[in-house]
Backbone bond lengths (Angstrom), bond angles and torsions (degrees), N, CA, C in turn:
res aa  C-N    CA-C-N  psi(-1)  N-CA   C-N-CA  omega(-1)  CA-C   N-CA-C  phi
1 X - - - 1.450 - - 1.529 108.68 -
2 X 1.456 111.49 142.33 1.493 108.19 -170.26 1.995 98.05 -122.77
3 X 1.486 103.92 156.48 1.526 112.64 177.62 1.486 93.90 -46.86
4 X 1.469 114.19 155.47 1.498 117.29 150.21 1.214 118.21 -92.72
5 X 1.906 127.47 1.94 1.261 104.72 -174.32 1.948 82.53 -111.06
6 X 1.364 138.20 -32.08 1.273 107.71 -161.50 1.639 99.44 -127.77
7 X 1.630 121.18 15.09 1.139 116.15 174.34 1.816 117.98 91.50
8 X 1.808 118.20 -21.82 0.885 89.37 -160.69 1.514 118.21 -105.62
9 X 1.287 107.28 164.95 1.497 110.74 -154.73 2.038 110.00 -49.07
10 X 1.036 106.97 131.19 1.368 134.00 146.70 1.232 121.47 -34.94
11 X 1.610 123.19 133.42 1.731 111.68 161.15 1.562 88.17 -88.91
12 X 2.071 94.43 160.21 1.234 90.64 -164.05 1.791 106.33 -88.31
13 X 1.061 119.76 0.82 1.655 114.17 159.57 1.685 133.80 -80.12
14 X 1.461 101.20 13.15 1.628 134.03 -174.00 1.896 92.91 -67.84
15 X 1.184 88.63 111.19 1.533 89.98 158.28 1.546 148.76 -114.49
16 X 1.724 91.79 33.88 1.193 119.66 161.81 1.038 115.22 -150.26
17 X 1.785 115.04 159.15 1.597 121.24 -150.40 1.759 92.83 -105.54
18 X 1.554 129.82 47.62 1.271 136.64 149.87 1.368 126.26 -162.98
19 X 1.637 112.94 128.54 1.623 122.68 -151.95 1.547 83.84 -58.27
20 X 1.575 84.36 -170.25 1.754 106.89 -168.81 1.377 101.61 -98.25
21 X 0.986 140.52 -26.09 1.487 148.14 148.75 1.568 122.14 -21.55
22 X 1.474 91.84 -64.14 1.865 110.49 166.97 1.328 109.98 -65.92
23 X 1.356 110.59 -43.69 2.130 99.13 -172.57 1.361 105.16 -65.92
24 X 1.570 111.20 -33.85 1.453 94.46 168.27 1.319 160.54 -90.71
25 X 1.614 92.83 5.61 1.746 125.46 155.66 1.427 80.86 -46.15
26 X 1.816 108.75 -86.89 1.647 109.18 -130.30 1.367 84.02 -70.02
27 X 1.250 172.43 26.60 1.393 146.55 149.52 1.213 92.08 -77.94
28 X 1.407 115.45 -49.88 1.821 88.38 -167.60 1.619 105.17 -84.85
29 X 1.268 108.70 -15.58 1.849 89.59 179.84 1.960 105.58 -60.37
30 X 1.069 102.79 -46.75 1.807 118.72 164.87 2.160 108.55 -37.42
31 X 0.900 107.04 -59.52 1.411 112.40 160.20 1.054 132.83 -53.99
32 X 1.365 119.08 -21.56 1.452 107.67 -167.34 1.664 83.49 -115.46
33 X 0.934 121.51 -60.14 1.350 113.04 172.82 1.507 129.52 -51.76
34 X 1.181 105.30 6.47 1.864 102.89 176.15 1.739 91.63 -177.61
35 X 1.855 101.88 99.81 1.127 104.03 -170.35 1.414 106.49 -101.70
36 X 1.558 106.97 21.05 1.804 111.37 165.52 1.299 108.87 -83.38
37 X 1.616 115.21 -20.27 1.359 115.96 -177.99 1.687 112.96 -82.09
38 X 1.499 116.88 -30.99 1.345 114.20 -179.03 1.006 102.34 -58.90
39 X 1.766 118.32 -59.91 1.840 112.17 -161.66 1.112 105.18 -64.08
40 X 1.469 125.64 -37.17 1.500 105.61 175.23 1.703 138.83 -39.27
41 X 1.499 98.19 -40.70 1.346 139.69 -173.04 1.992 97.41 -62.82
42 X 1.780 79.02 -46.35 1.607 80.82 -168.75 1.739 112.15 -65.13
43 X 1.357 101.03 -63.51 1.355 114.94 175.36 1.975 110.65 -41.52
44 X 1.227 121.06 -29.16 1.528 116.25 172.05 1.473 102.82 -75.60
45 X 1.189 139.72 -43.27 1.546 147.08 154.37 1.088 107.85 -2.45
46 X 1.670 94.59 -79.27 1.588 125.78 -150.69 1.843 94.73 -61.19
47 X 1.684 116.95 -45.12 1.480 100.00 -134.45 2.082 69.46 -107.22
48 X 1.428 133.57 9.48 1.361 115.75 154.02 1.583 107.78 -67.57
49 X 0.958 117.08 -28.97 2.092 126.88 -158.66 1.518 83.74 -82.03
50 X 1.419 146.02 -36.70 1.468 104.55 -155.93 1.916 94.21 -83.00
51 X 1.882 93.39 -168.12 1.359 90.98 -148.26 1.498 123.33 -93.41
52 X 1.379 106.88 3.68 1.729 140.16 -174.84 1.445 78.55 -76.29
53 X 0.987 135.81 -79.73 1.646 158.20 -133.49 1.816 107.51 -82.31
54 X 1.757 102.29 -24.39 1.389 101.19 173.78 1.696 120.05 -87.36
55 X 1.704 96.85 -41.26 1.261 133.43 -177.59 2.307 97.46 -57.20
56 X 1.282 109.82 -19.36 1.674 99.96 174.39 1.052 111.74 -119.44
57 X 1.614 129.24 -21.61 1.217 131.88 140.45 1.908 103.73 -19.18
58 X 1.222 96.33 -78.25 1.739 101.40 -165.30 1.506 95.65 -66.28
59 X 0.864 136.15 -16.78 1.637 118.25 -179.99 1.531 99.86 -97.90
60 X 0.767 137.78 -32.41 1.587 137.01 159.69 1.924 114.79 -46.84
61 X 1.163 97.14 -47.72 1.514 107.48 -171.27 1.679 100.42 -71.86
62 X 1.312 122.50 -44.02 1.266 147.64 176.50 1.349 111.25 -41.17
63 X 1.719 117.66 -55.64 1.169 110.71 -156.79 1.981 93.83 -107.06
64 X 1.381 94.39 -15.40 1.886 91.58 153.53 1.583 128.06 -44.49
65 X 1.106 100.72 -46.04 1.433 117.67 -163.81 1.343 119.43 -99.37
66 X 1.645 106.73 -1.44 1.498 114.46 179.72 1.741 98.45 -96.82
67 X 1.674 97.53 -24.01 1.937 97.15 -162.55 1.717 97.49 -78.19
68 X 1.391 111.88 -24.45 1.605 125.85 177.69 1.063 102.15 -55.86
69 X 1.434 115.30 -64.67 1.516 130.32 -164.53 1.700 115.76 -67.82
70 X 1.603 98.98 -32.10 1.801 97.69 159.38 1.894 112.75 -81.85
71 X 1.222 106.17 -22.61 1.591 101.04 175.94 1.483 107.03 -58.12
72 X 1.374 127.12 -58.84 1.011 145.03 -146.63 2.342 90.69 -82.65
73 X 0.855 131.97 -67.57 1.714 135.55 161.48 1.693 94.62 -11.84
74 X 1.122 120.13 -84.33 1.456 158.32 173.82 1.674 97.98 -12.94
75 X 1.199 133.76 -66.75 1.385 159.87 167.85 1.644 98.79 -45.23
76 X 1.502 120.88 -55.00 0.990 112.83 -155.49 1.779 111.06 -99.54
C-alpha cells in the first residue's frame, strides 16, 4: 500500500492510506492556517496532562484491558 498524498510505500501493518510525514504537513498546514484550531488543540493538551485527567485516563485504560482480558478467559 502506498501514501495517497506522496506515493511512498507503506509498512504493510499501516492502517492508514498516508505516511506520518504527510499527516504532519497537513496538521501543521491546519495550524497555521486556522490558529483557533492550534490553541484549541493546545488547551485539550494542557488540561489532558493535569493529574485528575491522567489518574482516569489510567483507570479507564485499566479496566479496558481487564474486560478484554476476561473476554478473551471466557472463549477459552
Amino acid at each position: 500500500m502506498k501514501c495517497r498524498q506522496c506515493g511512498k510505500e507503506l509498512k504493510p501493518h499501516w492502517s492508514t492510506d498516508i505516511c506520518l510525514e504527510c499527516s504532519r504537513k497537513n496538521v501543521k498546514k491546519i495550524f497555521r492556517e486556522n490558529p483557533e484550531i492550534k490553541q484549541a488543540f493546545r488547551e485539550t493538551i494542557e488540561e489532558l496532562k493535569k493529574p485528575e485527567n491522567v489518574e482516569k485516563m489510567a483507570k479507564n485504560t485499566a479496566n479496558f484491558m481487564n474486560a478484554i482480558q476476561k473476554l478473551r478467559s471466557e472463549r477459552q
